[in-house]
C-alpha beads as a LAMMPS data file, in Angstrom:
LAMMPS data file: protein, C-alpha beads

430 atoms
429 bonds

1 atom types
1 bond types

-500.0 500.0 xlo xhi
-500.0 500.0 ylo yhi
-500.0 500.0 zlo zhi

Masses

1 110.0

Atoms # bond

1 1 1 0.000 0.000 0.000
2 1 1 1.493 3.566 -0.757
3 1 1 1.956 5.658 2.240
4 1 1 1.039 9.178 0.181
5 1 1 -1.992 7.467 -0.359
6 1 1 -2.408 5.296 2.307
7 1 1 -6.156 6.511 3.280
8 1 1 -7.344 6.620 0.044
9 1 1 -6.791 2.803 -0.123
10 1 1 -7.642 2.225 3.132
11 1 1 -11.353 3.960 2.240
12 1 1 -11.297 2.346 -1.658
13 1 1 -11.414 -1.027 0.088
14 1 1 -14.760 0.019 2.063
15 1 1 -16.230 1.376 -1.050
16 1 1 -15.708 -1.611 -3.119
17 1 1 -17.830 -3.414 -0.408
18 1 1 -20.999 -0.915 -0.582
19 1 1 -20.588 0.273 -4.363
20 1 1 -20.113 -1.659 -6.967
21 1 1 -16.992 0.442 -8.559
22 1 1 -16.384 1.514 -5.248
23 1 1 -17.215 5.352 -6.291
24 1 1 -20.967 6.878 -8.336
25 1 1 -18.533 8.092 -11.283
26 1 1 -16.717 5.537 -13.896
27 1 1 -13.934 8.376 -14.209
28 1 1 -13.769 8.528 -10.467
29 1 1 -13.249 5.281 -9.697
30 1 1 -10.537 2.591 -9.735
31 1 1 -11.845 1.364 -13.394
32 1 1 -9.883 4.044 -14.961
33 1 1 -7.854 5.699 -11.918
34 1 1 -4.787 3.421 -11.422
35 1 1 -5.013 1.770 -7.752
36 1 1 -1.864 2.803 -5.629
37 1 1 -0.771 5.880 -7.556
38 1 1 -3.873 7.952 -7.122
39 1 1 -5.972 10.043 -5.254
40 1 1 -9.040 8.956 -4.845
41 1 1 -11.324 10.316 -2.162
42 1 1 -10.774 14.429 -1.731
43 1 1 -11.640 15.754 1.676
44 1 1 -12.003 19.725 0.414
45 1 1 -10.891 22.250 -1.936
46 1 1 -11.341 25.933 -2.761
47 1 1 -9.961 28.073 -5.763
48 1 1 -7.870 26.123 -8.305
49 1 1 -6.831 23.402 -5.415
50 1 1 -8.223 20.668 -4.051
51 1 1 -6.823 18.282 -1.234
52 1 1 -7.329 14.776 -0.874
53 1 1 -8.083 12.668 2.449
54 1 1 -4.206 12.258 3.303
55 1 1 -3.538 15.811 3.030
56 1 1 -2.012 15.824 0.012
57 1 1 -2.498 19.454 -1.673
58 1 1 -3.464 19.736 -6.182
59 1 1 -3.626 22.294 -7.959
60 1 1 -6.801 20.955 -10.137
61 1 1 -7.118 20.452 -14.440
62 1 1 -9.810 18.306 -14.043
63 1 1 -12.470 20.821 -12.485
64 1 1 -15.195 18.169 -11.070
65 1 1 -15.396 16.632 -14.330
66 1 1 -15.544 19.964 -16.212
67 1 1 -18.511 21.982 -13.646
68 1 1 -15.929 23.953 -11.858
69 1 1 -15.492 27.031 -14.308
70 1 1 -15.351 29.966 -11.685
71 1 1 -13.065 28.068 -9.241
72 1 1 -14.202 25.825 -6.015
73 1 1 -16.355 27.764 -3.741
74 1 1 -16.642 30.761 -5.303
75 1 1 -17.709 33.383 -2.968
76 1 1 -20.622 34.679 -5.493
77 1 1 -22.115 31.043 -5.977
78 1 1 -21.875 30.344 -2.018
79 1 1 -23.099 33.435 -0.638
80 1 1 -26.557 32.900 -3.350
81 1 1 -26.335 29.201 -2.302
82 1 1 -26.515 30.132 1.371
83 1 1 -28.964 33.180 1.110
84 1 1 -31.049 31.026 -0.389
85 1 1 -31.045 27.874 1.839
86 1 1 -32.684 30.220 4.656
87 1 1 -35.848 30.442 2.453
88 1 1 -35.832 26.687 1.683
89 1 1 -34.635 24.480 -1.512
90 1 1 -37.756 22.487 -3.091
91 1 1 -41.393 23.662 -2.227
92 1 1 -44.937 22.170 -2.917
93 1 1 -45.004 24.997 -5.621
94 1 1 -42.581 26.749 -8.282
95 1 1 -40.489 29.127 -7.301
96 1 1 -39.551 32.861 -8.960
97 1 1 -36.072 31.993 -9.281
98 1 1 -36.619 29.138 -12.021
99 1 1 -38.107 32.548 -14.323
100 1 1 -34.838 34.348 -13.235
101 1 1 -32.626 31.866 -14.185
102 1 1 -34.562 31.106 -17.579
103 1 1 -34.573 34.994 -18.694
104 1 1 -30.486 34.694 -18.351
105 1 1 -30.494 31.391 -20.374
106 1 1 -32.499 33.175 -22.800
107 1 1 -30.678 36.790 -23.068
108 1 1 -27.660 34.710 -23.164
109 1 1 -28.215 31.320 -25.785
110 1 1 -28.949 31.988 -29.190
111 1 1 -31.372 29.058 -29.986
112 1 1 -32.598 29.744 -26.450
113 1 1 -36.600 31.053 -26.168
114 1 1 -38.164 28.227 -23.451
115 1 1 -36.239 26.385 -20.843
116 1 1 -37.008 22.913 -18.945
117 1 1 -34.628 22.403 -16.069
118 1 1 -33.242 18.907 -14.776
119 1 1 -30.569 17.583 -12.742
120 1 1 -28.094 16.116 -14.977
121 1 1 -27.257 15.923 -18.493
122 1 1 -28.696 12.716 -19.154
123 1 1 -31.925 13.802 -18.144
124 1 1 -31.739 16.616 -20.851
125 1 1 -30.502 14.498 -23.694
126 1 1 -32.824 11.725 -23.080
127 1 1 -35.777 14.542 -22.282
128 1 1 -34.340 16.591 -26.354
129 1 1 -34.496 12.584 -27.923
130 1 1 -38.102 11.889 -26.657
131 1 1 -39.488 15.570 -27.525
132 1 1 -37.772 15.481 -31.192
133 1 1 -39.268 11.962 -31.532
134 1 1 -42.641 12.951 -30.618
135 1 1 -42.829 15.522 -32.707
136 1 1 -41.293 14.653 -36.118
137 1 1 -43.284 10.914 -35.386
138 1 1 -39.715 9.394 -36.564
139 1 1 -37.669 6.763 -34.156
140 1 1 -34.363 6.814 -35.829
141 1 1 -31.350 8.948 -33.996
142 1 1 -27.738 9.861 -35.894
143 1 1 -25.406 10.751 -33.018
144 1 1 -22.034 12.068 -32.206
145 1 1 -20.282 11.988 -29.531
146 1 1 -21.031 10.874 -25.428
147 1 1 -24.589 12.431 -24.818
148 1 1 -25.315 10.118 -21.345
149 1 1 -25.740 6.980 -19.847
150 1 1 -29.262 5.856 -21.197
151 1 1 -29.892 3.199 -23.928
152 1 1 -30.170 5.282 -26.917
153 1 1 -26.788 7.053 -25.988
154 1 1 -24.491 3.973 -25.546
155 1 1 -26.528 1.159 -27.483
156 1 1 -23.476 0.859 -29.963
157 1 1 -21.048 1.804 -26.675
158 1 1 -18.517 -0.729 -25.130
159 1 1 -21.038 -0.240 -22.244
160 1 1 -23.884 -1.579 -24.020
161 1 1 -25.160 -4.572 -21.188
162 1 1 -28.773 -4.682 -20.649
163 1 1 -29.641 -2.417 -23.808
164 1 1 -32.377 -4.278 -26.007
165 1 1 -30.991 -4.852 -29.630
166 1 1 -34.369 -3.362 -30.857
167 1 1 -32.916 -0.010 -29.082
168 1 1 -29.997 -0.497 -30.718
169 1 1 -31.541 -0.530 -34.027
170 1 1 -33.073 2.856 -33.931
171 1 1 -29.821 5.058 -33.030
172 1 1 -26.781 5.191 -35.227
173 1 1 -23.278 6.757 -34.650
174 1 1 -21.669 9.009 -37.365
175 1 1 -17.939 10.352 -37.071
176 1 1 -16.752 13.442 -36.416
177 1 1 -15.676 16.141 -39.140
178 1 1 -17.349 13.522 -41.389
179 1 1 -20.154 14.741 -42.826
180 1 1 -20.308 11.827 -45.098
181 1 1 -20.894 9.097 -42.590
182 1 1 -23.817 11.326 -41.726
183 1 1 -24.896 11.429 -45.177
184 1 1 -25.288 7.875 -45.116
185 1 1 -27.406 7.371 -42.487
186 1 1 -29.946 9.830 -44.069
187 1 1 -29.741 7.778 -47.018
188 1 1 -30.450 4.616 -45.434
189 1 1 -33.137 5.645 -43.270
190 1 1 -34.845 8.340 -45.682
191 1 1 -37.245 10.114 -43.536
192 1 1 -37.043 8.474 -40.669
193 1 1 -34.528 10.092 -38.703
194 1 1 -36.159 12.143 -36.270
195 1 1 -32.997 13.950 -34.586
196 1 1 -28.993 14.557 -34.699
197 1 1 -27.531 15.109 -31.819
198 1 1 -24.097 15.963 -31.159
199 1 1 -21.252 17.733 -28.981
200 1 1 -20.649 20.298 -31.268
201 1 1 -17.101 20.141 -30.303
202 1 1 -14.462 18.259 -28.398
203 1 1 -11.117 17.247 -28.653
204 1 1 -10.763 18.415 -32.213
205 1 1 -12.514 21.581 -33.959
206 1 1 -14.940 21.463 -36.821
207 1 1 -13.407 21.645 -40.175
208 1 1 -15.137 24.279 -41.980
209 1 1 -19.038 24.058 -43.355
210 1 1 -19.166 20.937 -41.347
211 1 1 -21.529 21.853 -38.766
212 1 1 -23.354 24.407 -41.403
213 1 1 -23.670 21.119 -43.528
214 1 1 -25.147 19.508 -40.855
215 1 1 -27.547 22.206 -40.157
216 1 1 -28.757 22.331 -43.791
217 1 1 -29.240 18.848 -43.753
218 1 1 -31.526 18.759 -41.189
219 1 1 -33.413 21.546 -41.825
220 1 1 -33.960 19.960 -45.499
221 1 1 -34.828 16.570 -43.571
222 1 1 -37.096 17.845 -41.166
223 1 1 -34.386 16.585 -38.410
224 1 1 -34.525 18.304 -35.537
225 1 1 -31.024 19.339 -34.689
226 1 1 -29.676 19.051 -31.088
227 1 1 -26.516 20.289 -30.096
228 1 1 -25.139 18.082 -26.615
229 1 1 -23.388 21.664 -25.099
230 1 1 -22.761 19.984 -21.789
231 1 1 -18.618 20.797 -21.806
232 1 1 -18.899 23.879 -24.938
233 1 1 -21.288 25.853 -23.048
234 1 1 -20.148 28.799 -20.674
235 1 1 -16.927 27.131 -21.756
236 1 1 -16.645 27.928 -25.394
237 1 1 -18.345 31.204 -24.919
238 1 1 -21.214 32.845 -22.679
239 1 1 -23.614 31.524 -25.773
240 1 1 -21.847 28.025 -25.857
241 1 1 -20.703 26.574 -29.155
242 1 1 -23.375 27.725 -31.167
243 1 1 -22.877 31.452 -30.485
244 1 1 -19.003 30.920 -31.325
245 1 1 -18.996 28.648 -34.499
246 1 1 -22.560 30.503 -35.549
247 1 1 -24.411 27.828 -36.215
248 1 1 -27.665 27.323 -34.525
249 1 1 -29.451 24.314 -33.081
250 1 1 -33.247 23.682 -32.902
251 1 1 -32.470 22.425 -29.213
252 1 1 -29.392 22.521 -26.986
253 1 1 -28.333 21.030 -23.516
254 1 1 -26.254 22.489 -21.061
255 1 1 -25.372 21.524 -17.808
256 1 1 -21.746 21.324 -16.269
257 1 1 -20.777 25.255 -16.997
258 1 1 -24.107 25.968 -15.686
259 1 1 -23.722 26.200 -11.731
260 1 1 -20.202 25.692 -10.675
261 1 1 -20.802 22.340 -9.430
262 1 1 -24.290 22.250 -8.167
263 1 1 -26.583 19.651 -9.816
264 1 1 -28.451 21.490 -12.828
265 1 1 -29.237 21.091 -16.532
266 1 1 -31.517 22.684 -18.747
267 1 1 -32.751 21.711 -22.027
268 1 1 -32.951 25.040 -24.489
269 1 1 -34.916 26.055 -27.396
270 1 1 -36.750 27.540 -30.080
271 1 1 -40.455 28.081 -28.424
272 1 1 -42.471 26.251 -31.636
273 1 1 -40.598 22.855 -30.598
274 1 1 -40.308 23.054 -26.695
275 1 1 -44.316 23.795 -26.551
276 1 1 -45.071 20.285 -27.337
277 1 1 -43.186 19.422 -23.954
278 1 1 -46.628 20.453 -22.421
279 1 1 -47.485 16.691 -23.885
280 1 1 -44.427 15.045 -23.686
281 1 1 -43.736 13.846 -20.287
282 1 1 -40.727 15.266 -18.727
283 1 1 -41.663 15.801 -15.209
284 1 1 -39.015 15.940 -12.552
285 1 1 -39.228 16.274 -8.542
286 1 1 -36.172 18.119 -7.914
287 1 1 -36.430 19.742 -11.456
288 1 1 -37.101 23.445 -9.701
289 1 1 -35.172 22.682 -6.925
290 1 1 -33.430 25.825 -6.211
291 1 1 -30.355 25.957 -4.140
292 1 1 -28.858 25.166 -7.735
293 1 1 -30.989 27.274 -9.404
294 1 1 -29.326 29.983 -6.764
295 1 1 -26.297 28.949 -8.001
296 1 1 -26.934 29.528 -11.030
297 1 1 -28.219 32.424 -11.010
298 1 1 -25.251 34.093 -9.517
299 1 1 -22.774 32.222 -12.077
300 1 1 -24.540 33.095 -14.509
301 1 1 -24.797 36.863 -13.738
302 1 1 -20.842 36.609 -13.204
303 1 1 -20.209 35.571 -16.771
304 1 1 -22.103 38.896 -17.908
305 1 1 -20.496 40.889 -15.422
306 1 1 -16.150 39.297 -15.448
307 1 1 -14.432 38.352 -18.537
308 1 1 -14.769 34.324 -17.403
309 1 1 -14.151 32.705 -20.338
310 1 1 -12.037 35.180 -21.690
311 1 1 -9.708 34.510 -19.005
312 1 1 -10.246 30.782 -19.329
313 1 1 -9.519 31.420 -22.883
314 1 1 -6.667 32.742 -22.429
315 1 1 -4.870 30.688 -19.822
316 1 1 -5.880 28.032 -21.709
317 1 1 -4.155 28.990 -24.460
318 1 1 -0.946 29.562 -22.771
319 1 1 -1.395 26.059 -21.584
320 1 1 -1.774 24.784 -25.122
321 1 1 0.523 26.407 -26.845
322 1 1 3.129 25.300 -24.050
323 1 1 2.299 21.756 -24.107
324 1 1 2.375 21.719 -28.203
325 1 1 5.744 22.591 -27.760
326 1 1 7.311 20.556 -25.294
327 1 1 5.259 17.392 -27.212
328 1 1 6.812 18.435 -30.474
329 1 1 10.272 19.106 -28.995
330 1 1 9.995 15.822 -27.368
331 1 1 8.988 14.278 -30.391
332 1 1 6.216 12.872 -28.835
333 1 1 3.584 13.892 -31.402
334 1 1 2.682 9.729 -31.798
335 1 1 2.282 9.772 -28.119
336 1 1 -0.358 12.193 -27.657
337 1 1 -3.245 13.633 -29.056
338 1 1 -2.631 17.801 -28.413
339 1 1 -5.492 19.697 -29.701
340 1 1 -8.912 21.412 -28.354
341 1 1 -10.090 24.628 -28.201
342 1 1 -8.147 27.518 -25.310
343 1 1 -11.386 26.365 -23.037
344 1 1 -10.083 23.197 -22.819
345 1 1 -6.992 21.728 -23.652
346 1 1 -6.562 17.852 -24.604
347 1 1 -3.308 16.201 -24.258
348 1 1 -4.391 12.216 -24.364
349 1 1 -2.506 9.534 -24.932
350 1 1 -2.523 7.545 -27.806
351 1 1 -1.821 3.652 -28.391
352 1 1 1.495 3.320 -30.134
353 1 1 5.303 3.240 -30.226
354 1 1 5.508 -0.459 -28.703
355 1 1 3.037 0.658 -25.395
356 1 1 -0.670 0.555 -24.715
357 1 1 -2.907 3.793 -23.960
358 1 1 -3.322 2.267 -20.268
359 1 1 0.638 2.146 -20.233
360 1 1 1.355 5.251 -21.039
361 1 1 -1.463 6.854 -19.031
362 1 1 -0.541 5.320 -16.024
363 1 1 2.854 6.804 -15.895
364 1 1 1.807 9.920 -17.180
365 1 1 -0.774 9.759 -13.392
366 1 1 1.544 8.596 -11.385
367 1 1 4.444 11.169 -12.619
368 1 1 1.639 13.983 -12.505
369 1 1 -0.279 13.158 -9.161
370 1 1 3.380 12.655 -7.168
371 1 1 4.177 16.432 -8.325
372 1 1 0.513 17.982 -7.117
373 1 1 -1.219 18.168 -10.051
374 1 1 -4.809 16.594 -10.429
375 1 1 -5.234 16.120 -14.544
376 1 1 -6.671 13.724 -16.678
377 1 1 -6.008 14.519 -19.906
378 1 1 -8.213 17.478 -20.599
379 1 1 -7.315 20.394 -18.758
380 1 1 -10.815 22.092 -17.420
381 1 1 -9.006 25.680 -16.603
382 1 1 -11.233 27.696 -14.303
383 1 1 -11.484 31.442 -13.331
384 1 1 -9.413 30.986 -10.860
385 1 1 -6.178 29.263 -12.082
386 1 1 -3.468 31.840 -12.352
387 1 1 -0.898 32.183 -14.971
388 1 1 1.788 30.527 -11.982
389 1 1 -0.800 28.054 -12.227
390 1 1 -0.292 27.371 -15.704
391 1 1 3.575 27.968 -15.577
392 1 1 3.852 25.707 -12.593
393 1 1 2.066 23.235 -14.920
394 1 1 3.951 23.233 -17.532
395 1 1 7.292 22.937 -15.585
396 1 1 6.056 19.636 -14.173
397 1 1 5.418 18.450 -18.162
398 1 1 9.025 19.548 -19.231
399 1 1 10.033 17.153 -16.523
400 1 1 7.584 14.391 -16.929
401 1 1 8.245 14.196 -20.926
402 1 1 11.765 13.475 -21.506
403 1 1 11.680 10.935 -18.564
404 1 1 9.051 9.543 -20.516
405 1 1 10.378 9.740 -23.978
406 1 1 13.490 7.996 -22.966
407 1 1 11.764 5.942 -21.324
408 1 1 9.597 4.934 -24.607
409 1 1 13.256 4.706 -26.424
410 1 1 15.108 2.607 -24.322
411 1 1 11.509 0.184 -24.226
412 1 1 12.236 0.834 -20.102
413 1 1 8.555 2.067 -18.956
414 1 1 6.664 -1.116 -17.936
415 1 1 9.657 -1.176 -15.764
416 1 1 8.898 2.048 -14.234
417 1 1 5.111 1.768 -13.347
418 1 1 4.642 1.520 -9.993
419 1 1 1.208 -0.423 -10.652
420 1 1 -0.573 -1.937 -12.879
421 1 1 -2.316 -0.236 -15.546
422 1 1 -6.073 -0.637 -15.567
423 1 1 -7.675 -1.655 -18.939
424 1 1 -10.672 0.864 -19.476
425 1 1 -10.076 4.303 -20.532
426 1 1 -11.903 6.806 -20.999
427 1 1 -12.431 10.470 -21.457
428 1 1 -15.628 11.333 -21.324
429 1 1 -15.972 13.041 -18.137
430 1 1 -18.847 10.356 -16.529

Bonds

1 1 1 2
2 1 2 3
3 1 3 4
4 1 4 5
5 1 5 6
6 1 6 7
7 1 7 8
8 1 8 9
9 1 9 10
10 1 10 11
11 1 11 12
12 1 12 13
13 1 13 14
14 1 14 15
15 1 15 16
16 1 16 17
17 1 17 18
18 1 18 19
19 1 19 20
20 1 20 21
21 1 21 22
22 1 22 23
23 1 23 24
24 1 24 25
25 1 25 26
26 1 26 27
27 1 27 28
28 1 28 29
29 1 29 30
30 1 30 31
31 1 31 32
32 1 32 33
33 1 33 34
34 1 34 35
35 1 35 36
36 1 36 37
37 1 37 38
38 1 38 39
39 1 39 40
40 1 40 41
41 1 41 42
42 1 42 43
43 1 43 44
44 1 44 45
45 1 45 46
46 1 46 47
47 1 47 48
48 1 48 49
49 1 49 50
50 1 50 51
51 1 51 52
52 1 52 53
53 1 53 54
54 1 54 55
55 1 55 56
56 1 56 57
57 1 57 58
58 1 58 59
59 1 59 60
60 1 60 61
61 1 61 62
62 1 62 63
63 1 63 64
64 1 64 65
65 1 65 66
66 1 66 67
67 1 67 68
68 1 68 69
69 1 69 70
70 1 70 71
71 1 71 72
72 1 72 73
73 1 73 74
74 1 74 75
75 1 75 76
76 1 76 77
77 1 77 78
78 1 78 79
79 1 79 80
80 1 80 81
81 1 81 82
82 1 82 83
83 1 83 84
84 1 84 85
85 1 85 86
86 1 86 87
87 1 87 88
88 1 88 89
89 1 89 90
90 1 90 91
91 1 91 92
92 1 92 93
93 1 93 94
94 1 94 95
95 1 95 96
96 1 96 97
97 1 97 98
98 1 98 99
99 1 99 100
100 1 100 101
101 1 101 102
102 1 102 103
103 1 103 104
104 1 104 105
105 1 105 106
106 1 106 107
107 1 107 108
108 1 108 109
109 1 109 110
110 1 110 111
111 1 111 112
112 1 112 113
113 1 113 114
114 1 114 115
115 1 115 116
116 1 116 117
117 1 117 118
118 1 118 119
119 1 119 120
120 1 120 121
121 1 121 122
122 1 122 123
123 1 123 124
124 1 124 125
125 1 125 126
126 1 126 127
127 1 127 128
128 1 128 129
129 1 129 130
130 1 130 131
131 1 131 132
132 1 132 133
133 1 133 134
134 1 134 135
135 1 135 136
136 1 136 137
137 1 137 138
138 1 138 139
139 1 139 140
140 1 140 141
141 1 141 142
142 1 142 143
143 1 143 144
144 1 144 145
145 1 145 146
146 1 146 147
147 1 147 148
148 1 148 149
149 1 149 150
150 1 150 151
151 1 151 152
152 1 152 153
153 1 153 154
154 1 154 155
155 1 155 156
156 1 156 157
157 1 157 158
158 1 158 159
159 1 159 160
160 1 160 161
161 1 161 162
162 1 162 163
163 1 163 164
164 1 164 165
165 1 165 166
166 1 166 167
167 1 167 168
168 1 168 169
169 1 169 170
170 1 170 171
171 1 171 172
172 1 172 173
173 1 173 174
174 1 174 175
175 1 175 176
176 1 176 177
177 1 177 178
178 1 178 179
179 1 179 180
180 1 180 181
181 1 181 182
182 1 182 183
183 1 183 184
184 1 184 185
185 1 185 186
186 1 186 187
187 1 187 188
188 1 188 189
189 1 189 190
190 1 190 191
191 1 191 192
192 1 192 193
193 1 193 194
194 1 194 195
195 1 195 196
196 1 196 197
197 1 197 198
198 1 198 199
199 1 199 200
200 1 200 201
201 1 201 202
202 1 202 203
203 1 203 204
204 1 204 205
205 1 205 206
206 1 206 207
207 1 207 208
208 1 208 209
209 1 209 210
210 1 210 211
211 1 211 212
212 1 212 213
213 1 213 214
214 1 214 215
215 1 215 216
216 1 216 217
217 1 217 218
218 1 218 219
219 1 219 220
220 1 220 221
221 1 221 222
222 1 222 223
223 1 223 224
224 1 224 225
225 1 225 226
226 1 226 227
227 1 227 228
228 1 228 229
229 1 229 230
230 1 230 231
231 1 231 232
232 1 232 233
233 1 233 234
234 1 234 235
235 1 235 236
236 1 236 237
237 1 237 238
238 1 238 239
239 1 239 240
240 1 240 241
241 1 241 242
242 1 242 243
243 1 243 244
244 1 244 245
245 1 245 246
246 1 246 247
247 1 247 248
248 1 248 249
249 1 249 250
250 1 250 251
251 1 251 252
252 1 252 253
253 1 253 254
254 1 254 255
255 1 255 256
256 1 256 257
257 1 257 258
258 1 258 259
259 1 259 260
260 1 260 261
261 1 261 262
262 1 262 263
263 1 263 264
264 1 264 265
265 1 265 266
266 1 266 267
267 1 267 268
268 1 268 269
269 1 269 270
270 1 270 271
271 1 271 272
272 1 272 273
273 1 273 274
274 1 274 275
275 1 275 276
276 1 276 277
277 1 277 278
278 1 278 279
279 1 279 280
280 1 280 281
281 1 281 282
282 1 282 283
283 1 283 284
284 1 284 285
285 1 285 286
286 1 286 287
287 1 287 288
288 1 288 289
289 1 289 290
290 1 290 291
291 1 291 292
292 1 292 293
293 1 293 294
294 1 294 295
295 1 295 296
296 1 296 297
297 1 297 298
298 1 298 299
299 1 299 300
300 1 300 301
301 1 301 302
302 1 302 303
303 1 303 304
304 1 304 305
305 1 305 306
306 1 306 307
307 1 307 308
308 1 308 309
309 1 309 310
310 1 310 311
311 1 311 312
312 1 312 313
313 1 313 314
314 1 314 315
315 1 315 316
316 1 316 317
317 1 317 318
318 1 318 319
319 1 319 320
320 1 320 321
321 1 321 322
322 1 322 323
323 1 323 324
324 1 324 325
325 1 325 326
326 1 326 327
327 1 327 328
328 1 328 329
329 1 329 330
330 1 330 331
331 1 331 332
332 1 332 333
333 1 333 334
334 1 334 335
335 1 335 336
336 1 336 337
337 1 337 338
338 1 338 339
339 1 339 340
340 1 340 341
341 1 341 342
342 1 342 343
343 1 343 344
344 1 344 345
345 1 345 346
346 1 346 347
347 1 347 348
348 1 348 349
349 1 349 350
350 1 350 351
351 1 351 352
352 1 352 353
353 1 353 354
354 1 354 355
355 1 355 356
356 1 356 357
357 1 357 358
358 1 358 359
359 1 359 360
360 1 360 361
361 1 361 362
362 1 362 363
363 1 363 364
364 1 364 365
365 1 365 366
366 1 366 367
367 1 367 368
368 1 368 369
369 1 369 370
370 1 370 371
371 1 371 372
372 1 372 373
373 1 373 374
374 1 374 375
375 1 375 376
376 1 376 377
377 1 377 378
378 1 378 379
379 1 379 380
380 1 380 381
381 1 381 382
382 1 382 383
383 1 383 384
384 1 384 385
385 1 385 386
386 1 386 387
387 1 387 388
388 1 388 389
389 1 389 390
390 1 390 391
391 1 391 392
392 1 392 393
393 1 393 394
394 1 394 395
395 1 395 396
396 1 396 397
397 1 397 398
398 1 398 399
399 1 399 400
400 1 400 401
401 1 401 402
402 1 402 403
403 1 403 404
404 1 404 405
405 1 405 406
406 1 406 407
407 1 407 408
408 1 408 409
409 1 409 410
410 1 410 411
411 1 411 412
412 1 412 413
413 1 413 414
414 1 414 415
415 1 415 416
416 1 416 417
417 1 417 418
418 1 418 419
419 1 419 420
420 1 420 421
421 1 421 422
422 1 422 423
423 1 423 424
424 1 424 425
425 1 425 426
426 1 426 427
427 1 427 428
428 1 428 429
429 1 429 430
């Protein structure tokens, strides 16, 4: 057992006893965090840091899974949070402050004229898929990208146990920057795709007309377009992806940008197709719930009032453009994937050069989490990192590399892991 992680064990071994990945979050959990060379239970954090439960201080890329744009208990988002806990958080009726927080969504998204407010993500997507569906009368779905956990979303996933194959039948993946492998699925299934839905970015940005193709297409179709804006909004821009690229969706999700941490979606959208949601059931208990709509509320206001993602923007570029560097002057461009937009920078390795993903990931951790820094791969930059923060950053990378590109050379790192790698990875912030 590692002493600098000795409780974190000690607690992991509990976990796997009462849950069965010992955590509520694949990318929290010892599936794809290596056992012995991580962190895995934090105790608190504030700002850009977080610490875990052996007192071991991060300064934190990975943000919560991406929520944490203004920082760890910002002062705005606590002081609303706390205000508003003296009132109460869920009543027998609505409450004002789901209007408030609407009439910012909608001065603020462009495809945004009607709001319907859940807890997570999934909720949203799944809520957009049944409300397209019901009102084009279609049951086919082309998708791109991770968009949830329910059946329609992974049906054609590595993580498709317990989906029925006649589920499977009715959703179909196309790639991204591709618009031909979209094509085809129209072609196939000639009016009967109801939807598209898709992260309108990720890792990599659109090649131009791609998303304006896809737009055409479905407005020619009579697909309703859905854009999945749960990492590109309040990231991207205030608007989200659609308000930077210019391309507009018929309906759009957001969620982890949305209240620095506290659980809230919303599902967005022109008014002609969110009014048949009167008929569509949709219907949460905690959907107006509104210590996060608080939260909200006062994040929300603080994008319109502090240059937030410019800042994020432009820290984040710093980042990138550093680690593009030291990649390239490591010649470890076959190593890792460097791309992304400022708002969040990918550096993810990549199978190759004699060593697996989980191979090269696990040293990268271990090398990473020993020097205090909590990343996974995408670096969620928040309001508060500092430029140190960044600096600091890339000072542990222009150590980490070369150790690991000689490492690669001399065929030495098996030898140097210090556990062993697990076999699932992922990035998809779940």
């Amino acid at each position: 057992m590692s002493v600098r992680y000795a409780q974190s064990e000690l607690l992991l071994q509990e976990a796997l006893g009462l849950f069965p990945t010992g955590t509520q979050t694949a990318m929290k959990s010892a599936i794809s965090l290596p056992t012995g060379i991580s962190p895995l239970f934090a105790q608190k954090a504030q700002g850009a840091r977080i610490w875990d439960v052996d007192g071991n201080e991060y300064v934190d890329f990975v943000g919560a899974l991406g929520p944490i744009t203004l920082g760890y208990n910002d002062p705005d988002v606590t002081t609303a949070v706390r205000e508003q806990l003296e009132s109460g958080s869920i009543f027998s009726l609505s409450h004002p402050i789901e209007l408030e927080v609407a009439r910012l969504l909608k001065e603020m998204i462009p495809c945004c004229e009607m709001v319907r407010f859940g807890k997570n993500g999934s909720d949203m997507t799944t809520t957009a898929i049944r409300l397209a569906r019901a009102i084009t009368g279609r049951d086919h779905i082309a998708l791109c990208g991770y968009h949830g956990w329910h059946d329609w979303s992974v049906a054609h996933s590595p993580h498709h146990a317990g989906i029925p194959e006649a589920v499977r039948t009715l959703s179909h993946p196309f790639k991204y920057n591709d618009f031909d492998s979209l094509d085809s699925i129209f072609r196939e299934h000639n009016g009967d795709i109801a939807a598209v839905i898709m992260e309108p970015m990720r890792a990599v940005p659109p090649q131009e007309g791609f998303l304006e193709a896809i737009r055409e297409r479905c407005t020619k179709c009579g697909a309703v377009l859905i854009f999945d804006e749960i990492v590109t909004g309040f990231r991207w821009a205030n608007g989200g992806a659609q308000e930077l690229f210019g391309v507009v969706p018929d309906l759009a999700i957001f969620a982890k940008g949305l209240s620095n941490g506290f659980p809230l979606s919303a599902l967005v959208g022109f008014q002609k197709l969110m009014k048949p949601l009167a008929k569509v059931h949709a219907s949460l208990t905690y959907g107006g719930e509104t210590l996060s709509l608080a939260a909200a509320k006062a994040v929300l206001e603080k994008y319109r009032r502090e240059p937030v993602v410019d800042t994020i923007k432009s820290n984040g570029k710093r980042l990138l453009d550093g680690i593009t560097r030291l990649v390239k002057s490591h010649e470890l461009t076959e190593v890792f994937l460097v791309d992304g937009d400022p708002a969040l920078p990918f550096m993810l390795p990549q199978e190759g050069l004699g060593f697996s993903e989980p191979e090269l990931r696990t040293y990268f951790l271990q090398e990473m989490f020993e020097r205090g820094f909590l990343v996974l791969g995408a670096h969620a930059v928040s309001y508060a990192h500092a430029e140190e923060d960044i600096d600091y950053l890339l000072t542990a990378y222009a150590e980490v590399l070369p150790q690991l590109a000689e490492a690669i050379r001399n065929k030495t790192l098996s030898s140097l892991l210090k556990t062993i790698p697990p076999q699932q990875s992922t990035t998809n912030w779940r």
